[in-house]
C-alpha positions in Angstrom: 0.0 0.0 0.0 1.3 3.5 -0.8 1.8 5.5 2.4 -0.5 8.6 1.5 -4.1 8.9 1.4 -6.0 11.7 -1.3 -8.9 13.6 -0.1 -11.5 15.7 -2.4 -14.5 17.6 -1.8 -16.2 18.3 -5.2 -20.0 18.8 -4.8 -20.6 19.0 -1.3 -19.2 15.3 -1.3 -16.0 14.3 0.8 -13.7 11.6 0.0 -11.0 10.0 1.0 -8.8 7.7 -1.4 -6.7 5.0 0.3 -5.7 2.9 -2.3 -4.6 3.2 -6.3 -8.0 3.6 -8.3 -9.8 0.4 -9.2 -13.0 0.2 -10.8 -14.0 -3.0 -9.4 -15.1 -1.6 -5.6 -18.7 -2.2 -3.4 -20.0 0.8 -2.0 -21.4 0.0 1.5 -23.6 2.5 3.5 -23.1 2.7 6.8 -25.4 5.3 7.7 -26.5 8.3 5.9 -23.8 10.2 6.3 -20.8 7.9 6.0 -20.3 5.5 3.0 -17.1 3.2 2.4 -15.6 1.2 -1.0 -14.3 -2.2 -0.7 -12.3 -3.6 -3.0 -13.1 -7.5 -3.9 -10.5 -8.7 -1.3 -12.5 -6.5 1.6 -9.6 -4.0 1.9 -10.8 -0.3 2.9 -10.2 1.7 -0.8 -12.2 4.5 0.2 -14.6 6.7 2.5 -17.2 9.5 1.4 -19.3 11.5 3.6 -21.9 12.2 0.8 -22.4 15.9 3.2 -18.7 16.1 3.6 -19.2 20.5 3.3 -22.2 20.0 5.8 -19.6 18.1 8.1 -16.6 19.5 7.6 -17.2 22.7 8.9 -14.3 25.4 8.1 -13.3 28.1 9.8 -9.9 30.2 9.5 -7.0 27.8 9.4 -9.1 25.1 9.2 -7.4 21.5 8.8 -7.4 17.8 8.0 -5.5 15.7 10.4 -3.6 12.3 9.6 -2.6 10.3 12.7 -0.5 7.6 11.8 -0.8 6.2 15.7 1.7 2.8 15.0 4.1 5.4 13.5 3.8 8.3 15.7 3.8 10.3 12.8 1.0 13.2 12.1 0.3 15.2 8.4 -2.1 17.9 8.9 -3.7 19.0 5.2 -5.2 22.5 5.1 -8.9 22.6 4.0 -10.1 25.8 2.2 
């Protein structure tokens, strides 16, 4: 696995990429607000918050945070 993740918002939509694009992925909804694509092996290849503008409310300075907890290694993203 490549050791970054992409994140869009396009269309009040948020999504977060963790693997290389495949087209072969099942959408699963978890709740209204959260919905994640497995790939056929039932790795995690990606998360949308269909609301993600409704969600991710910004203010000045306002930020995505990355915690890599088994690394101890953080990556904040700014959000605009």
């Amino acid at each position: 696995m490549r050791d970054e993740a992409h994140v869009r918002s396009q269309q009040g939509v948020a999504y977060m990429r963790l693997r290389g694009k495949r087209a072969d992925v099942e959408t699963v909804r978890n709740s209204d607000e959260l919905n994640i694509d497995l790939a056929p092996d039932g790795t995690v290849y990606g998360i949308e918050s269909p609301s993600g503008n409704e969600q991710l409310v910004l203010g000045a300075g306002g930020k995505l945070v990355l915690v890599d907890e088994a690394r101890g290694k953080t990556h904040e993203v700014a959000l605009s």
